[in-house]
N, C-alpha and C positions, 0 to 999 in steps of 0.2 A: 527544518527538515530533520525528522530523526536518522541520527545512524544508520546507516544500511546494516541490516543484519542485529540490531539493536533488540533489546527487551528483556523482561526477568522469564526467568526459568520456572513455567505455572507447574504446579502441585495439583493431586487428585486425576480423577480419571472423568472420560468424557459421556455424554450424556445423550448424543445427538438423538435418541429415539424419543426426545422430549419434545422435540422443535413442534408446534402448532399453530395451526390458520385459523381465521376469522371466520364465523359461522358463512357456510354460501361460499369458500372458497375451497378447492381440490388441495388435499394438502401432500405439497410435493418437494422431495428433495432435492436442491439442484446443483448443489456442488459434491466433490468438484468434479467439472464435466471432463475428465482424462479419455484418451483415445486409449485404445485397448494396450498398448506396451508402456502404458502410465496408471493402469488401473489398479496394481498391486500397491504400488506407492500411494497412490489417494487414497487406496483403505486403510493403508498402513498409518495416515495421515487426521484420518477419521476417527479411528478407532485410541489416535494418543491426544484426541483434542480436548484437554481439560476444562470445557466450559460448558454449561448448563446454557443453550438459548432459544429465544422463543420467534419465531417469524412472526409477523403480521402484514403481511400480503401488501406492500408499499411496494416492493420489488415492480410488480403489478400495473402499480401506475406513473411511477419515475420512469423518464427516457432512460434506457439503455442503447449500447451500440456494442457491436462487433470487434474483431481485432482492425478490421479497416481503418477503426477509428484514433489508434495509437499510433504513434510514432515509433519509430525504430527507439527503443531502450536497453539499458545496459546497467550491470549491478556493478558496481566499485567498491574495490575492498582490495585488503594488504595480500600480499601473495600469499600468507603462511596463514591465513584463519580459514581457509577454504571455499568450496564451492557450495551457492546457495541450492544445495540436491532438494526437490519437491519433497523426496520421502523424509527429509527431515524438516518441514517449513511448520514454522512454531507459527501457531497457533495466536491469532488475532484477539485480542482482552483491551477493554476499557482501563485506561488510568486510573489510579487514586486521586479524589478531589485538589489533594494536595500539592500533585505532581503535572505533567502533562494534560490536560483535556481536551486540545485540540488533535493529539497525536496518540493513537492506541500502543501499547503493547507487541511485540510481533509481527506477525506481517513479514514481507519483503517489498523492500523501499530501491525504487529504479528510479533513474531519468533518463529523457532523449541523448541521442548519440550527438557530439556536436561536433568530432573528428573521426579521423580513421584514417589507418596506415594504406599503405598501396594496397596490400592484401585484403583489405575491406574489415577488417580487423577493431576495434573500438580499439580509439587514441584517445578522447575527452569526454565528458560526459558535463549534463548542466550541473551535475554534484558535484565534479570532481575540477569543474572552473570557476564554480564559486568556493570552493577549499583553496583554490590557489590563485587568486583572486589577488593582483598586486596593492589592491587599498586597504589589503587584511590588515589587523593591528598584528597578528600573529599569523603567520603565512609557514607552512602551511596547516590549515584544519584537521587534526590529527583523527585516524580513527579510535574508539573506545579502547583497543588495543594497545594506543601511543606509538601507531604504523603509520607513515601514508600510507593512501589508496593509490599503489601502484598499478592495478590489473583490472579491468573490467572484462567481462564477460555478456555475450548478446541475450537477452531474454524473449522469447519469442513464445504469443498469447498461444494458446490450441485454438481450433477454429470455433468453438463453441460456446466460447469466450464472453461473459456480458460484464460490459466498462460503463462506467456514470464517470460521467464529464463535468466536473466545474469549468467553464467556463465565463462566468459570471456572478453577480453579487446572490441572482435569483438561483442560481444553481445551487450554489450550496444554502439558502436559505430553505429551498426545498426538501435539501436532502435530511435537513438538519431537522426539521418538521416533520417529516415524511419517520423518522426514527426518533423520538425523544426519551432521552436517558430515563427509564427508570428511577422515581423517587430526587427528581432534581429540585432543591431548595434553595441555589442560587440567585436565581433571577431567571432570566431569560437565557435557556439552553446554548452555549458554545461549539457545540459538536453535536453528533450521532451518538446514538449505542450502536459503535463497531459490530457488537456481536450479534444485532438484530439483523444490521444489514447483510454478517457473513450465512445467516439461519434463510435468507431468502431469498439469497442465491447471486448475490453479487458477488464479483471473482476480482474485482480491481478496482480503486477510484483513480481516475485522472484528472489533475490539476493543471492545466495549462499557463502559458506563461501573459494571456489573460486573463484568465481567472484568477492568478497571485494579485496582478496590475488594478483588478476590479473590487478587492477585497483588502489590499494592503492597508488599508489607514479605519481596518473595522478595529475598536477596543476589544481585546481578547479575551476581556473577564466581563464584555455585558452585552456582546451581540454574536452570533457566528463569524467566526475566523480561520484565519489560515496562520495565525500566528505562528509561526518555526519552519512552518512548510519553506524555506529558505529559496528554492528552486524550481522550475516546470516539476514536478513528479509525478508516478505511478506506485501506487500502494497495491498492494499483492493482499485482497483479502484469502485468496483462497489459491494452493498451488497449480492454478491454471494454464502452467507454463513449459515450456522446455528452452532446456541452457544451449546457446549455439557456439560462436566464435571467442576466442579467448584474444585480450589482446593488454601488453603494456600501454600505462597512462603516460602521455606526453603532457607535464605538468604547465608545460607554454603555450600547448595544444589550447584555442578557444573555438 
């Protein structure tokens, strides 16, 4: 799983009036879907997205679901690097060949809630019990900063929300299909183009902790994988969210 809050800082300016559909298809934008006291921040969000990308209407026919469909999740991070605000949420980009290919760039990286204080408050999180995880060789998991992740925060979808579910081998062999990288010379595709799927209006993928279970022993350099995805997680293509309860990590908390 990448760092929460993780990614390089993209250069250049954004392009979003380039996005286009496949002949016979209405072409339509659909993120991100903000309720009206979140609409300044989406455009503010739109307008700083330094990527050129092109939809093709897959959105279409992959299942989507609701916010019904998530779990209660929560962002973890050190107290002093801040909160993940939508009007600053960087901007989702594909890896360098060299680098990550299962894991984009960007985004905002959650998982399920797995504690909480009396006050209902997030106490652990699936990231933050596998950082503290007693069979670690190194315990704990530090974030990029060289902080723990002492604080989580509740993440809560807007109603309008649309989530793609790995749950399964075939779920992400679909997704993975349904999106193929631009100009891939490898072999057989390992991932999405992230940014196809942000251009056609998916707001989040969810990886369930079946879907890690159903994919764990896929080779990471010659089939679709979830390689790093380390934990349940939710990937924040698109700032389709608002931040709710603040709460300290209880590092004993599971």
């Amino acid at each position: 799983m990448s760092v929460p809050g993780c990614g390089l800082e993209p250069t250049g300016r954004a392009r979003r009036e380039s996005v286009s559909r496949p002949p016979g298809r209405a072409g339509r934008q659909k993120i991100p879907r903000a309720q009206p006291d979140h609409a300044d921040a989406a455009q503010r969000w739109l307008r700083s997205t330094d990527i050129t990308i092109e939809a093709n209407g897959s959105c279409d026919v992959l299942p989507h679901h609701g916010p019904d469909r998530l779990p209660d999740i929560a962002y973890a991070y050190p107290a002093g690097t801040g909160l993940p605000d939508p009007a600053t949420f960087r901007p989702v980009l594909r890896q360098p060949p060299e680098r990550d290919l299962n894991r984009p760039q960007g985004g905002l990286w959650c998982s399920p809630v797995s504690a909480r204080h009396p006050n209902g408050a997030p106490a652990a999180t699936a990231w933050t019990v596998w950082c503290n995880a007693p069979e670690r060789i190194v315990r704990p998991f530090l974030h990029e900063s060289n902080a723990p992740y002492d604080t989580a925060v509740t993440v809560n979808p807007l109603p309008e929300v649309r989530v793609y579910r790995i749950d399964t081998q075939g779920d992400l062999n679909r997704l993975v299909e349904a999106y193929p990288v631009p100009d891939w010379t490898l072999g057989r595709p390992i991932a999405p183009n992230w940014e196809a799927l942000v251009a056609d209006g998916t707001d989040a993928v969810f990886v369930s902790a079946e879907g890690l279970a159903a994919n764990e022993n896929r080779h990471p350099m010659t089939e679709p994988s979830l390689y790093g995805w380390d934990c349940p997680s939710v990937l924040w293509l698109s700032p389709a969210y608002q931040l709710g309860t603040r709460g300290d990590v209880n590092p004993e908390a599971r």
